[in-house]
Each structure stands twice: as structure tokens, then as C-alpha cells.
N, C-alpha and C positions, 0 to 999 in steps of 0.2 A: 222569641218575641211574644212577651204575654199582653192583651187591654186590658184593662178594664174599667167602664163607663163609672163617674163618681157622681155625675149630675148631669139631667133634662129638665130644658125648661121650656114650654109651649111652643115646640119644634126648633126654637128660632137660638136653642142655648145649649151647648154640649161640652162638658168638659171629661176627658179621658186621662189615664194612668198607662203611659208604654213604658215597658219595661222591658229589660234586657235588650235593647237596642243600641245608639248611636247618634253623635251629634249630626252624620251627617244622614243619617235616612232622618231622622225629625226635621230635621232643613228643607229636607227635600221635600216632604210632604206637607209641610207649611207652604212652601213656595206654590208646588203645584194647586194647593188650594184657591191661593192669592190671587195667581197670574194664568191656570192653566183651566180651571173649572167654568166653562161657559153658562153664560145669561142671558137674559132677553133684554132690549135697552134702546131704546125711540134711537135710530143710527141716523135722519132723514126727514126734516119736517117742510114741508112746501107751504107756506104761509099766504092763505088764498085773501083772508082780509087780518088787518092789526092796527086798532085807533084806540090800541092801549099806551098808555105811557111807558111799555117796555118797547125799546130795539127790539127784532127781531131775531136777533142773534141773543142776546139775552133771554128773549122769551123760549129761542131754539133748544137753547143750554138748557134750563130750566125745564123743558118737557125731556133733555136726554137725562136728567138724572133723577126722574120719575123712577120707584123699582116697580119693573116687572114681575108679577109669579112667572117663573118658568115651566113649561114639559119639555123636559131632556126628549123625552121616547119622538115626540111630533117635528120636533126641529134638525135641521143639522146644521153645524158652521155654516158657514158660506165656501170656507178653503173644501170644505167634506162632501159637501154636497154637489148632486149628479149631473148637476146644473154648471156647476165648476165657477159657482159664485154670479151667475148674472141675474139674478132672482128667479122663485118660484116658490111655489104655496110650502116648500119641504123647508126653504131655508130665510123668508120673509114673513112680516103680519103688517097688515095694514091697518090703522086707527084713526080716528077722524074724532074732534071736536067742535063745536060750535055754541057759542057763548055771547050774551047780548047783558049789559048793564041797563043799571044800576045792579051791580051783585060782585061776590065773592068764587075766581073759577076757581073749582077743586078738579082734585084726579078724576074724583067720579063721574064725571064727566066727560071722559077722554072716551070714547065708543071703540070698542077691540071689537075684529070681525073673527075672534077664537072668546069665547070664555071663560077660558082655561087660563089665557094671558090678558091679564088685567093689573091696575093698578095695588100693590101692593096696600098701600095706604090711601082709602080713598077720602078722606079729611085733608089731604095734603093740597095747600091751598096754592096756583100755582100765579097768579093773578089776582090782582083788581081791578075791576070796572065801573067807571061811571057812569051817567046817564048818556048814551049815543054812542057808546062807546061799544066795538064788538071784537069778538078771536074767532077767527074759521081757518081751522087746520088739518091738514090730510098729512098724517106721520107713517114713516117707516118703521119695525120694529126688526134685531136681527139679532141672531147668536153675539155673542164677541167672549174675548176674555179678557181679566184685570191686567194682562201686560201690554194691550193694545189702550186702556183707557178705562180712568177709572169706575165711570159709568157700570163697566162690567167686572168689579168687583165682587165676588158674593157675602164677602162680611169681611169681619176683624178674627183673623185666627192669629193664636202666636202662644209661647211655651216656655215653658223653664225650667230649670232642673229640680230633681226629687231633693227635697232638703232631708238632711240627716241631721241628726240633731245630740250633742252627745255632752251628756251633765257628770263632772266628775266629784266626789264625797264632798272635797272645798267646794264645789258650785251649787249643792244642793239647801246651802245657807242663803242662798242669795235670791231672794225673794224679790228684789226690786223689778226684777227680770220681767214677773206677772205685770207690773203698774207700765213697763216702758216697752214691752211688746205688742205693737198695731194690731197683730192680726191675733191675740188671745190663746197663743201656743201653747202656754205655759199657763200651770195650774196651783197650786199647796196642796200639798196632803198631809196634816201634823204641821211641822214645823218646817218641812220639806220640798223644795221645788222640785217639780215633777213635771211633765210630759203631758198636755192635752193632744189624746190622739186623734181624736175628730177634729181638732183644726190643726194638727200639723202640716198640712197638703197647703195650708194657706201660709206658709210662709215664704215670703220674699226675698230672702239672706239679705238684711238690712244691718245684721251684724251689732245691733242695741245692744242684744243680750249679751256677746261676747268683751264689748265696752265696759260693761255694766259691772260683768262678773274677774272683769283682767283675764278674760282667757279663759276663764273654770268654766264656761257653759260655749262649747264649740259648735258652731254651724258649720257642716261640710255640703257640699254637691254631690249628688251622684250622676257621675259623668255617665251611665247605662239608661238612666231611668229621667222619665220626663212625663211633666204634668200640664197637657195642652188644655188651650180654652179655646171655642168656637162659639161665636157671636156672629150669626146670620142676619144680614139686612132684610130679610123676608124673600127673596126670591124665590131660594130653596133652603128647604130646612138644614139645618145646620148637621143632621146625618146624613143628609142625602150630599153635604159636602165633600165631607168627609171620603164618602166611598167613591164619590167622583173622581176626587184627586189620587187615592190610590188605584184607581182601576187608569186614570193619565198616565199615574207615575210606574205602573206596569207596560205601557204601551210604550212608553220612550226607554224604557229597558231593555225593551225588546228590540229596538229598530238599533238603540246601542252596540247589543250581540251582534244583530246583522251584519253592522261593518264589519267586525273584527271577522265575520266568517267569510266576505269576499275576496278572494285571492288577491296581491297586491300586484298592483302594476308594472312594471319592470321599464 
């Protein structure tokens, strides 16, 4: 199994090249990302005053899917931790806001008693208030993961296959390929269709060209190889995803073996 990184973009964007692998380890390791990679996420908001035009429940939703920065190293689940889930400073964060109109409440406002864990996006407007109008809140904040709620999602990951791309002598007449291909695969050289190899990774098998040309220019998959994207909501950067969900997806392999090594019951 070889990587390797194709693009970063301001931690928050990664996309990779795995090769020589499998549909089902890339499954896997999308999934784990998705549902298995924990975040921090208002779990709890106790609503001490609200004489805003939002429900309370509305206002509730609205600060849980607030994003958190996370630190992995400070927290632990709830299920993990030594506490065995009934809180404590290892696997809770406490946050408090207070807000009085005429104004606009934003995240920045929400007060984290860690620094560490704070609003992602502090523009993020979460309210309006008017004159008399006021929000006082004491919030929960707690690990979770995307398969409990999507609040603890850590982004958009997901993949597709390596496209191969294959021009035979008839196909290399067929120039229309350049004008009806989206992602700009395809180049001239002379009078000749040819191969752009810096955006071949962008292609989608939308199959135009093979349309196009009756079959002379083939787009195949490569069942081994795959070309993931990861698009981090800001919690954690989109590497630090990454190795989270394979160091998961090592942990539930392991407890896998286990079974198989316990003697069977009789």
C-alpha cells in the first residue's frame, strides 16, 4: 500500500493517492473518519434567561452545531474515560454566554473555560436581539462521534477511483473530447488528442469522451487505487483526520483478532 499527498490546503483540505489497496480498506477508512473520529460539540445547554424570538430548543440546536477546535491529547470520550461517563474536567468543558440587545450574538462570544476549545468560526452569528431582549447560557461541551450525531462530524471525506484513461490511433482524431470534457483531461498536441497529466486525477468517469469518440477514447477504473478528498469542518485539520481514523481503524482490528483468539464455548 503506497500514499501519496496530491494537495493541502490551510489544514482544513487534504486530498491523497492510495494505491495498491482495496474497496474495502478505503471504505473503511472513509467510514471511520465519518462516524468513528471524535470532537467536541455543546452536548447540554441549560438556558438561565431567553427573551429572544428563538425557542429554546432551537436556540439549544443552534449552539450544538457551533464547531469546536478540538485537543484529542486533553479529552477523553465519555465511554473512555475514568469517570465511566458521569463527567469530569478529562471528559467535559464548560462554556457560558451572556448577551443583551439591541446586537448581533456571534460564537465569540460563547466564553470556554479551556482556550484550546473554542469556537471554530467566531463570525458565526448565532442570534438576533433586540432592544430588552437578552441570552444567558451555561453549555456543556463533550467528545462524541459522527455515528452518534451529526454535530460530531469532523468534515466531508469520501473517494473514487484512480481513472485510467486509454486513447486508441481512431481516438486520437477526436479532438471534441478537449471542448466536452469538465474537468480539462484532455489536451492537443499537433493535430492529436492527448492526455493532460496534471488534471488526469480530476476526472470523474462521466464517460463524455467515450460518447464522444464511439468508444475510441476509454475511461477505465482502477479497482486497487483511489483518490480520496478530505474537507475538514475546522475542528481538526483534516491530517490530523486522517490518522485518527487509522489509528480507530487499527484499534477495532485488533479487538476483531481478539475474538477469534478466545476459545469457543461448548
Amino acid at each position: 500500500m503506497d500514499i501519496t499527498v496530491l494537495k493541502t490546503e490551510k489544514k482544513n483540505y487534504l486530498s491523497f493517492l492510495l494505491e495498491k489497496s482495496s474497496v474495502a480498506f478505503a471504505n473503511s477508512l472513509r467510514r471511520m473518519a465519518i462516524e468513528e473520529v471524535p470532537i467536541m460539540a455543546i452536548e447540554w445547554v441549560e438556558l438561565r434567561k431567553n427573551s429572544s424570538v428563538l425557542y429554546d430548543e432551537m436556540l439549544a440546536h443552534r449552539f450544538g452545531l457551533v464547531p469546536l477546535k478540538t485537543d484529542l491529547k486533553s479529552y477523553n470520550l465519555p465511554s473512555e474515560c475514568p469517570c465511566n461517563g458521569a463527567g469530569c474536567a478529562q471528559c467535559q468543558l464548560k462554556l457560558t454566554l451572556k448577551a443583551k440587545g439591541p446586537a448581533t450574538v456571534y460564537a465569540s462570544e460563547i466564553e470556554s473555560s479551556d482556550p484550546k476549545v473554542v469556537p471554530v468560526y467566531p463570525k458565526m452569528p448565532i442570534a438576533k436581539l433586540l432592544k430588552g431582549q437578552a441570552i444567558e447560557a451555561e453549555m456543556t461541551a463533550i467528545l462524541g462521534q459522527g455515528k452518534e450525531h451529526a454535530k460530531w462530524n469532523p468534515g466531508l471525506i469520501y473517494y473514487k477511483y484512480k481513472p485510467v484513461i486509454k486513447i486508441s490511433k481512431k481516438g486520437e482524431s477526436c479532438l471534441e473530447c478537449i471542448k466536452l470534457c469538465p474537468q480539462e483531461v484532455f489536451d492537443k498536441k499537433g493535430e492529436r488528442l492527448v492526455i493532460n497529466e496534471k488534471n488526469l486525477l480530476n476526472c470523474h468517469l462521466c464517460g463524455a469522451c467515450e460518447e464522444a469518440s464511439g468508444g475510441e477514447v476509454a475511461v477505465e477504473k482502477d479497482v486497487t487505487d483511489f483518490v480520496f478528498y478530505v474537507e475538514s469542518w475546522g475542528q481538526l485539520s483534516a491530517d490530523d483526520i486522517i490518522l485518527n481514523a487509522s489509528k480507530r481503524l487499527d484499534k477495532k482490528l485488533d479487538e476483531f483478532a481478539e475474538v477469534f483468539k478466545k476459545p469457543k464455548e461448548k
